[in-house]
C-alpha positions as CSV (number, residue, x, y, z in Angstrom):
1,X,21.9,-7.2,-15.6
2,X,18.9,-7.7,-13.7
3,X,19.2,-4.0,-11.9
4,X,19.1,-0.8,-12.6
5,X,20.9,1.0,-10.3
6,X,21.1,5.1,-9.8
7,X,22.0,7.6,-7.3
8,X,20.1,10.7,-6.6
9,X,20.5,13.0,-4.4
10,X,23.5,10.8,-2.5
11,X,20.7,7.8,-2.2
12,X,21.4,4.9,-3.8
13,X,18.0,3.7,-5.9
14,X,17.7,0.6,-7.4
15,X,15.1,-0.4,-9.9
16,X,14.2,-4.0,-9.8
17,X,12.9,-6.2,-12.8
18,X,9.9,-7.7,-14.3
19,X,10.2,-10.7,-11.6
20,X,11.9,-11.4,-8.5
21,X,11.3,-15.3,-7.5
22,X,13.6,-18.4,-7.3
23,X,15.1,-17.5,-10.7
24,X,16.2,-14.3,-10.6
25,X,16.8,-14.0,-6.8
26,X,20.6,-15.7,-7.0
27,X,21.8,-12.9,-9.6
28,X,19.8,-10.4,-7.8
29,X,21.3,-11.5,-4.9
30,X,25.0,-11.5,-6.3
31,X,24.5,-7.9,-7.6
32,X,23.5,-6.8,-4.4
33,X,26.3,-8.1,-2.2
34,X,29.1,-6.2,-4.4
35,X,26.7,-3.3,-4.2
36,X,26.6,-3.8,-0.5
37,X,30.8,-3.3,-0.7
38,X,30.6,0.2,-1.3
39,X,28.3,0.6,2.1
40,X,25.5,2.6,1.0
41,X,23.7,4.7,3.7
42,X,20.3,5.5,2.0
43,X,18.7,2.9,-0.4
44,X,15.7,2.9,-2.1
45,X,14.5,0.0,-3.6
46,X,11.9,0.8,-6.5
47,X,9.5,-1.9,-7.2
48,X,7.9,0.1,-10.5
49,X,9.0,-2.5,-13.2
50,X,8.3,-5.4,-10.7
51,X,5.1,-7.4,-11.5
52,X,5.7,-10.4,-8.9
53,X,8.1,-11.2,-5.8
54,X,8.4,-14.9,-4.1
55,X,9.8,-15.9,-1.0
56,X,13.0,-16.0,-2.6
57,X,12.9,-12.2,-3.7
58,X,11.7,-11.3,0.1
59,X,14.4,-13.4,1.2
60,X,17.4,-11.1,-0.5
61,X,15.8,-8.1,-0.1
62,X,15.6,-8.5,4.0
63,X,19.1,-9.9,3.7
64,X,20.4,-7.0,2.1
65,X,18.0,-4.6,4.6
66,X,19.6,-5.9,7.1
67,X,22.9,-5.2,5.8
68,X,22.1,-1.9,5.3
69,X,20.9,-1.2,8.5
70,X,23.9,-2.7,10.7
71,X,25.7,0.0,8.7
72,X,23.6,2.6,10.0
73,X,21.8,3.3,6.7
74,X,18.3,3.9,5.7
75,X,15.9,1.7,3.0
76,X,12.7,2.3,1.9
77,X,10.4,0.9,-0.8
78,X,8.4,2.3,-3.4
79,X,5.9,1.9,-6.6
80,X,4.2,-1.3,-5.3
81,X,2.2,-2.3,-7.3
82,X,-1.3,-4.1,-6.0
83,X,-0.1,-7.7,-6.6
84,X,3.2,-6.9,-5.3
85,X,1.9,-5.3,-2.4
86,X,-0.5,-7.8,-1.5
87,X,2.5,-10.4,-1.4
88,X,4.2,-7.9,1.4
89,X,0.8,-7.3,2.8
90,X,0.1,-11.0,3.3
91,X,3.8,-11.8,5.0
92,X,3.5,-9.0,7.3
93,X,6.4,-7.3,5.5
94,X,4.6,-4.1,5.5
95,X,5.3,-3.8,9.3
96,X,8.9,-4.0,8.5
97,X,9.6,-1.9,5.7
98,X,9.4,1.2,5.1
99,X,6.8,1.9,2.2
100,X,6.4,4.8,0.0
101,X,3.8,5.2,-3.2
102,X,6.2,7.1,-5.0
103,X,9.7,7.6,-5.9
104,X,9.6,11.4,-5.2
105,X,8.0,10.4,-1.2
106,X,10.8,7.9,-0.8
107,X,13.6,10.6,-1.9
108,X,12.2,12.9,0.6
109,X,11.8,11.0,3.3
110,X,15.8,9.5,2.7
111,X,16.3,13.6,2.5
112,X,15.3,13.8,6.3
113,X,17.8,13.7,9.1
């Protein structure tokens, strides 16, 4: 399983791997979808573990954003790390997600009505 997936505080948070490109995007993806079944409302989507993304990985993540947010729900990132970052920076992917340095900001800010 390329995911590690948790709930605090009724938010669903899902650790990503090492990579998240071309390879691992299709079971990434897959995970997601039956994820995606039980209609989470908050997601957090924690990028601690994650030392590169590709177009691929940006692909499924603003597929399943969007998901999410037809629902009505809520995501946020968190724990870019500079390489990482720079990849969202670069696609203008910054302007679209929410971004938080830390897990503990992202809880808080999925605590807030």
């Amino acid at each position: 399983m390329s995911l590690e997936i948790s709930i605090i505080h009724s938010t669903t948070v899902i650790t990503l791997g090492k990579r998240f490109d071309s390879v691992t995007a299709p079971d990434i993806e897959a995970e997601l979808k039956t994820l995606m079944q039980t209609c989470p409302k908050s997601v957090i989507f924690d990028f601690s573990r994650t030392e590169y993304i590709a177009s691929a990985g940006l692909r499924v993540l603003l597929s399943t954003t969007r998901t999410i947010m037809k629902a009505g729900g809520k995501v946020a990132l968190t724990s870019l790390s500079p390489p990482v970052r720079q990849v969202f920076e670069i696609g203008g992917f910054t302007q679209i997600f929410t971004i938080f340095s830390s897990l503990d900001e992202a809880l808080a800010h999925m605590q807030e009505k």
